[in-house]
KEBADREN-477166 format. One record per residue (C-alpha): residue in one letter; x negated, y negated, z negated. Coordinates in nm, 4 decimals, padded with zeros to 6 digits. Example, Ala and Ser with C-alpha at 12.3 -4.5 7.8 and 13.67 -1.06 7.14 Angstrom:
<pts>
{"a", {-01.2300, 00.4500, -00.7800}};
{"s", {-01.3670, 00.1060, -00.7140}};
</pts>
This chain:
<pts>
{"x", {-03.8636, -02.1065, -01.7711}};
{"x", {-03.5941, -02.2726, -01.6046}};
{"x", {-03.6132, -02.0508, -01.2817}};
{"x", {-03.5853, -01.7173, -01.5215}};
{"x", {-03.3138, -01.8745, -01.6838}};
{"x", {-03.1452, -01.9234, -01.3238}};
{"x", {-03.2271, -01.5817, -01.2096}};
{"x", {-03.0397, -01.4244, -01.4942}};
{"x", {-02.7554, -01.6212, -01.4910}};
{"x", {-02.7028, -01.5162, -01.1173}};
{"x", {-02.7822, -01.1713, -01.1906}};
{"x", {-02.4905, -01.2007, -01.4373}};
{"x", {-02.2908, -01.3763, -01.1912}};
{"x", {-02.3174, -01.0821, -01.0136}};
{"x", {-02.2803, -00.8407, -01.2555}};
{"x", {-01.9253, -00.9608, -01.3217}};
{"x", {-01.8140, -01.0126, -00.9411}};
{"x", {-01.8574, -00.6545, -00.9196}};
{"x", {-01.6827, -00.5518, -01.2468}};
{"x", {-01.3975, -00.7896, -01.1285}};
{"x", {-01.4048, -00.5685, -00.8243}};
{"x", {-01.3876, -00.2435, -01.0159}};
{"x", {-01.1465, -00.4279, -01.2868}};
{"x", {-00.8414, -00.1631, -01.1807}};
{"x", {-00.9556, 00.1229, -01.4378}};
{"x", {-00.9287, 00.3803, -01.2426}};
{"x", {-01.0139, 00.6587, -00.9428}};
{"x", {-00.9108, 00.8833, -00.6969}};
{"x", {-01.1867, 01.1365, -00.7285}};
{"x", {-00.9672, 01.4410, -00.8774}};
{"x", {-01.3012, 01.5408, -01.0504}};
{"x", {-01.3274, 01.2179, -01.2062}};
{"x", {-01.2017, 01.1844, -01.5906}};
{"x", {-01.0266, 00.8604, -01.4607}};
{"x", {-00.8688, 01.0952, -01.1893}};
{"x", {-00.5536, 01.1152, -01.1173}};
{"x", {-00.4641, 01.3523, -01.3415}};
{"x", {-00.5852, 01.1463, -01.6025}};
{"x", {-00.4247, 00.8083, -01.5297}};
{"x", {-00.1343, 00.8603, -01.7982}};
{"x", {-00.3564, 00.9022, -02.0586}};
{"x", {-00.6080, 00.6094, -02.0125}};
{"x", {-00.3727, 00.3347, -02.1225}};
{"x", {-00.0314, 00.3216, -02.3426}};
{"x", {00.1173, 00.1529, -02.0291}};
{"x", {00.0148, 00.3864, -01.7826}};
{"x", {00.2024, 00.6846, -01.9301}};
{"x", {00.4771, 00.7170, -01.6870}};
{"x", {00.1952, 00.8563, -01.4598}};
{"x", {00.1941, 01.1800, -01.6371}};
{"x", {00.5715, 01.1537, -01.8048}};
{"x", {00.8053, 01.0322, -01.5016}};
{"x", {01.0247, 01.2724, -01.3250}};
{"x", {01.0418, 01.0039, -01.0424}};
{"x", {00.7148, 00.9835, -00.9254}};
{"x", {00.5268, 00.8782, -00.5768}};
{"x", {00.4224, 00.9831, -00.3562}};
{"x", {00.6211, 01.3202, -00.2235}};
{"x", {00.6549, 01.5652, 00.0753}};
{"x", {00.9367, 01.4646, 00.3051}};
{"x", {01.0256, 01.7758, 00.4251}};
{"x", {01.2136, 01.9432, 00.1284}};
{"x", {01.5519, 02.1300, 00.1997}};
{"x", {01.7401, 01.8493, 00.0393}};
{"x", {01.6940, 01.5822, 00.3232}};
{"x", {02.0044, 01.4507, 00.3969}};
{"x", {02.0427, 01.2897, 00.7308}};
{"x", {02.2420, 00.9970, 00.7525}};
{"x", {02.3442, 00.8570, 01.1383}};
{"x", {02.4279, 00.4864, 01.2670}};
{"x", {02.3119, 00.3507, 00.9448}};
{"x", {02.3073, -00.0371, 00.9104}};
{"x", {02.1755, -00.0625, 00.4805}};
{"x", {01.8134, -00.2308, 00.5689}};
{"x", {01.6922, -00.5751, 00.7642}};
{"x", {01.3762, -00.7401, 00.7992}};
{"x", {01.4386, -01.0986, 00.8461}};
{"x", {01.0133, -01.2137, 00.8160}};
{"x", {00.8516, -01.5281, 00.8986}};
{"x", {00.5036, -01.6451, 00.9778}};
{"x", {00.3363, -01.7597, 00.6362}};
{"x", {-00.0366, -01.8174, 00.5843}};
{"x", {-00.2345, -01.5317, 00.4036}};
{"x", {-00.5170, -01.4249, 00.2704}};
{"x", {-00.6896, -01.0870, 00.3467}};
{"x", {-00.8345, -00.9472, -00.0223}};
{"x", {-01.1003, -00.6829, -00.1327}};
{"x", {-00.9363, -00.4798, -00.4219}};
{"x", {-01.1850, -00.2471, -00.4396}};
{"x", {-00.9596, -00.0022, -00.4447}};
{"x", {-00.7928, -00.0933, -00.0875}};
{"x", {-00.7815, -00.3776, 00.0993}};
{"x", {-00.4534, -00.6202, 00.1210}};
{"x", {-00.3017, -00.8651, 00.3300}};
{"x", {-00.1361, -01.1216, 00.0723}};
{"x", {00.1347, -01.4154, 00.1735}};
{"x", {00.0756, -01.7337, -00.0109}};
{"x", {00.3970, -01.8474, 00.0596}};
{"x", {00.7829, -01.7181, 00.1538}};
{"x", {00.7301, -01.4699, 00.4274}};
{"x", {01.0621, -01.3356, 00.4629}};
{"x", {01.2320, -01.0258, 00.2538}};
{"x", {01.3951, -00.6969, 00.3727}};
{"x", {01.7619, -00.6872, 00.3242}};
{"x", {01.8662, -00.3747, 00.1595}};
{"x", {02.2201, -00.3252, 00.0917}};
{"x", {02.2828, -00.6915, 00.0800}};
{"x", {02.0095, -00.7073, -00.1642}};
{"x", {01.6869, -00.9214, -00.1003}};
{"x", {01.3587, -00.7963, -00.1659}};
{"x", {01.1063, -01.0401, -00.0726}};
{"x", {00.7650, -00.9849, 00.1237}};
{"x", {00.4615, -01.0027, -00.1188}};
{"x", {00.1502, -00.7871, 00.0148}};
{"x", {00.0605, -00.5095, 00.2706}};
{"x", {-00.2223, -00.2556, 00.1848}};
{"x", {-00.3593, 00.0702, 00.3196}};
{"x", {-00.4418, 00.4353, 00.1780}};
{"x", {-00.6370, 00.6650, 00.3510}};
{"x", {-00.5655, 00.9204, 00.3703}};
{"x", {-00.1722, 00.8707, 00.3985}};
{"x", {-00.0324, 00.9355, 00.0519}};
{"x", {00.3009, 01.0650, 00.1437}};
{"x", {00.3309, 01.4042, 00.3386}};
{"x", {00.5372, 01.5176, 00.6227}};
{"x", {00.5981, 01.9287, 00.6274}};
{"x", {00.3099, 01.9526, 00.3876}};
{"x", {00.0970, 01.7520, 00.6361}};
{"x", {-00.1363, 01.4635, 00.5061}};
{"x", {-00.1986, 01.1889, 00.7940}};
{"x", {-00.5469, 00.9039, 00.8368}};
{"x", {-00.3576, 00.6247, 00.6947}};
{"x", {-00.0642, 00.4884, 00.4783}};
{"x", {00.0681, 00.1267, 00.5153}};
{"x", {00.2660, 00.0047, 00.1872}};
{"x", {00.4642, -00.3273, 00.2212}};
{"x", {00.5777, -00.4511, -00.1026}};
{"x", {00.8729, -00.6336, -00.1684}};
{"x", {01.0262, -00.7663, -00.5135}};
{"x", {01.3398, -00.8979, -00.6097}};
{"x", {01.3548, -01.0978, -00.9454}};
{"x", {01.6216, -00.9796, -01.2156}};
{"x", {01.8083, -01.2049, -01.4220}};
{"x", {01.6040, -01.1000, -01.7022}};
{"x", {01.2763, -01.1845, -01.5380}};
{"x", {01.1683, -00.8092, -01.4124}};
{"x", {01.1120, -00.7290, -01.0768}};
{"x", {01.2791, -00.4211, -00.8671}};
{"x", {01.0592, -00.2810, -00.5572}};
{"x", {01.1201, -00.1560, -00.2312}};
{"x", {00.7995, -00.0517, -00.0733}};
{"x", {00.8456, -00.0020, 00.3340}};
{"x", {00.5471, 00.2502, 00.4431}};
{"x", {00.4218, 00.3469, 00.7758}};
{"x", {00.2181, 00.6352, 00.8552}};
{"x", {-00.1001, 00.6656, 01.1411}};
{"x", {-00.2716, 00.9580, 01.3095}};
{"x", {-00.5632, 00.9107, 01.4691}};
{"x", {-00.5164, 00.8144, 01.8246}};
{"x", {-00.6433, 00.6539, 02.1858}};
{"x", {-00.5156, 00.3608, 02.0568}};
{"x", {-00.5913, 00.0957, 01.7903}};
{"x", {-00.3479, -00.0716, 01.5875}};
{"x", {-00.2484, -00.4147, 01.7037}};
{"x", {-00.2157, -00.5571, 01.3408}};
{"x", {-00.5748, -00.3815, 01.2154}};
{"x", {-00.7327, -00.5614, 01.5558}};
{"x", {-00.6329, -00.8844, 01.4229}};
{"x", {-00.7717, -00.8609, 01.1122}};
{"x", {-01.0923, -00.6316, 01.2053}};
{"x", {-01.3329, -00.9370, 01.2066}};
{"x", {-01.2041, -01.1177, 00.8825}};
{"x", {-01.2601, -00.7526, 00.7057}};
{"x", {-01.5946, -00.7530, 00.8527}};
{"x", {-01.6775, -01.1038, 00.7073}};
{"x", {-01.5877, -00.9828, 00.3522}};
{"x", {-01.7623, -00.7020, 00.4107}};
{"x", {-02.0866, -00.8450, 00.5252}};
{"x", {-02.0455, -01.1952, 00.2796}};
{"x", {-01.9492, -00.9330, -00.0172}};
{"x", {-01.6634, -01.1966, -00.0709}};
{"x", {-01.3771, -01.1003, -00.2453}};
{"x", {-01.0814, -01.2652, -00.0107}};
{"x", {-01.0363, -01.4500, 00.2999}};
{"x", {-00.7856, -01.6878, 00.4314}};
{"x", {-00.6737, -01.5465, 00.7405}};
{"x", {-00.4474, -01.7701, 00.8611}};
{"x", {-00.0516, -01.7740, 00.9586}};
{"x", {00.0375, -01.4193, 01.0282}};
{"x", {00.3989, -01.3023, 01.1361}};
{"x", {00.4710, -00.9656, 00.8858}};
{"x", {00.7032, -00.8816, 01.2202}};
{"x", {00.2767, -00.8262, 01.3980}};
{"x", {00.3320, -00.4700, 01.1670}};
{"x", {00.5253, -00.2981, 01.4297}};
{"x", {00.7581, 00.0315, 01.3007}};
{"x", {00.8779, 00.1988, 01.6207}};
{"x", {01.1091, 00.4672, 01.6084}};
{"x", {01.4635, 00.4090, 01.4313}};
{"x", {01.4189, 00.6628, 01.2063}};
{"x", {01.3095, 00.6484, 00.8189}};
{"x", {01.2976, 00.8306, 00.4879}};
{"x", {01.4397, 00.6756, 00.1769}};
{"x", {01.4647, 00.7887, -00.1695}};
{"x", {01.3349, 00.6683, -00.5168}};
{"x", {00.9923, 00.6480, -00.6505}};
{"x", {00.7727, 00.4776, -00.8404}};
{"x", {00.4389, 00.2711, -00.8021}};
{"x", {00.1831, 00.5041, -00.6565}};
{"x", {-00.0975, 00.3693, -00.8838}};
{"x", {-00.1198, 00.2771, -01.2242}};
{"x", {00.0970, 00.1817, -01.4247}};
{"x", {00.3140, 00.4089, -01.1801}};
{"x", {00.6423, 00.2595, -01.2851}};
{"x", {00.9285, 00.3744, -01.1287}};
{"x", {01.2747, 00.2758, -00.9704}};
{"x", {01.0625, 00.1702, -00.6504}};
{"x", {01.3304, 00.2294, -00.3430}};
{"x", {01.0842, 00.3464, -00.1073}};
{"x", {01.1562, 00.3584, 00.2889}};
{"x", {00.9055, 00.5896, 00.5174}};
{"x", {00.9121, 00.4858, 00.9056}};
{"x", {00.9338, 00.8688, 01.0781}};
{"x", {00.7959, 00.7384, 01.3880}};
{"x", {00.4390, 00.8166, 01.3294}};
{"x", {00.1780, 00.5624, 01.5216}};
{"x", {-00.1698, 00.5465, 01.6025}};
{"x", {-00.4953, 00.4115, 01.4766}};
{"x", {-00.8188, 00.4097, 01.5609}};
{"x", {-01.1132, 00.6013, 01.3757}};
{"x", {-01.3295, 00.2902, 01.3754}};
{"x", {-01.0116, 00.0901, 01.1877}};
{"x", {-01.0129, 00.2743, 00.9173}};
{"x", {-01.3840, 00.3452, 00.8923}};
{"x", {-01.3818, -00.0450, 00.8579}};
{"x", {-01.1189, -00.0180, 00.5649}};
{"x", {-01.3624, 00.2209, 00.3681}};
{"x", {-01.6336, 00.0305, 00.4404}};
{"x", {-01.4710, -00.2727, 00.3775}};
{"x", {-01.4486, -00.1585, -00.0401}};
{"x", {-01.6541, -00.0625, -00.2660}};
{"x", {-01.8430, 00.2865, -00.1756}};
{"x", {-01.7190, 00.4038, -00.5054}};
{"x", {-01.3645, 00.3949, -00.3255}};
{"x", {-01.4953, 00.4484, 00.0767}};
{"x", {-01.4183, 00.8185, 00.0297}};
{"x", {-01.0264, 00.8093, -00.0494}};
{"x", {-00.7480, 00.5909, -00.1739}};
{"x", {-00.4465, 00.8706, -00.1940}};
{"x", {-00.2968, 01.0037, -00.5031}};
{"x", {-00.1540, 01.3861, -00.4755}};
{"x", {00.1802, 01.4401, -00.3810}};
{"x", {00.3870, 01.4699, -00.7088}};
{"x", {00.7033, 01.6746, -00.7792}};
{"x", {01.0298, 01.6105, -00.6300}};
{"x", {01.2478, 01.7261, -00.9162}};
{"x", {01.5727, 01.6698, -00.9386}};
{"x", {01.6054, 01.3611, -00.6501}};
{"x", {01.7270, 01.3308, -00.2868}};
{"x", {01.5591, 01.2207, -00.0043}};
{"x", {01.7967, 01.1081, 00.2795}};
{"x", {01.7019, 01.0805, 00.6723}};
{"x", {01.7995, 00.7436, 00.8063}};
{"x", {01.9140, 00.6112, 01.1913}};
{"x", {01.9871, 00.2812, 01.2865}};
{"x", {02.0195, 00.1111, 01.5599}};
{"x", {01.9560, -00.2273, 01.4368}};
{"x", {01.7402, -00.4459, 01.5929}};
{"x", {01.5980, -00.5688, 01.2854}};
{"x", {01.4010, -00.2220, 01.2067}};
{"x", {01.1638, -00.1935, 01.5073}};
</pts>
């Protein structure tokens, strides 16, 4: 009696590991009735996904890109701060448990939360989709509590060569993978490891690109696009739940009325 008792409670156990897992409320299956097209309706909260006119993600290549030379608006000033690499179901994420640095923005400090990855990318270039997205998130706390975003987001073909960064954390995403653990401690890692290249980037603003898809994110896309390797990202999707493997992109949404304005510096603090 006491080993059935035992057995069910672990089956339970697992039962709600995997609903934790799934928790998010949501898909990227456009088939799905928790699709994309969907999300604004699902919950109250989420409504901006269907009613903002400043949505994420976009093409880049609209007739309204306004280039801007020898611009000097955005630092990163990072620092080496342990992490933890987490399962989200949904994607995986690279999260600092401590001050990791912030990207200076106009004088204004957004600091370094999390990294994560879409596949494929979520934001176009000339109506082309590439393999992967990287989102860094940064938040600056408002007097009243609230948080503004800037979201820094570099794009990946695939290529002869791996990603640096993705090497580094290959075998840790292979442990939660094979363990079916949820995160990972990971060590110190250096957010400046996420090299940009190129001193070119898109800016304009957004919003979240997943539920509850608020907006007023400043978002800033590297144009130098870099390479990664199939296997890397067949690790991502394998990394998730299979429900997720397939994709993690939402469809490019409608410009309206906003700008999007072509960046160059030549600061040494965006490489």
């Amino acid at each position: 009696m006491l080993l059935i008792s035992i057995t069910i409670i672990l089956f339970h156990s697992a039962l709600l590991t995997t609903a934790a897992l799934v928790e998010p409320g949501y898909r990227y299956n456009e088939k799905s009735k928790e699709g994309p097209e969907h999300w604004g309706d699902l919950k109250k909260e989420w409504e901006a996904c269907k009613n903002g006119d400043m949505q994420s993600p976009i093409d880049l290549s609209h007739e309204r890109v306004q280039v801007v030379p020898n611009s000097r608006d955005m630092k990163r000033h990072y620092k080496p701060q342990r992490a933890i690499l987490v399962n989200r179901a949904h994607d995986v994420a690279v999260e600092w448990q401590g001050d990791a640095g912030y990207l200076d923005i106009n004088g204004t400090h957004f600091s370094l939360q999390q990294a994560h990855w879409h596949w494929p990318s979520e934001h176009t270039i000339h109506g082309r989709r590439f393999d992967l997205e990287l989102h860094m998130v940064h938040v600056n706390t408002q007097p009243d509590g609230t948080n503004k975003t800037a979201v820094l987001a570099v794009l990946y073909r695939y290529g002869s060569f791996p990603d640096p960064f993705l090497s580094k954390l290959g075998k840790y995403m292979m442990e939660i993978h094979e363990e079916e653990e949820e995160e990972k401690s990971i060590g110190v890692i250096d957010p400046l490891e996420i090299k940009l290249g190129g001193h070119m980037y898109y800016k304009y603003l957004g919003s979240l690109t997943a539920p509850p898809c608020n907006e007023g994110v400043i978002w800033t896309i590297n144009k130098q696009i870099r390479s990664v390797s199939r296997e890397q990202v067949k690790l991502m999707k394998e990394t998730v739940l299979k429900y997720y493997a397939k994709k993690n992109a939402r469809p490019v949404q409608q410009l309206n009325e906003r700008e999007v304005q072509l960046y160059e510096t030549k600061s040494k603090h965006f490489e």
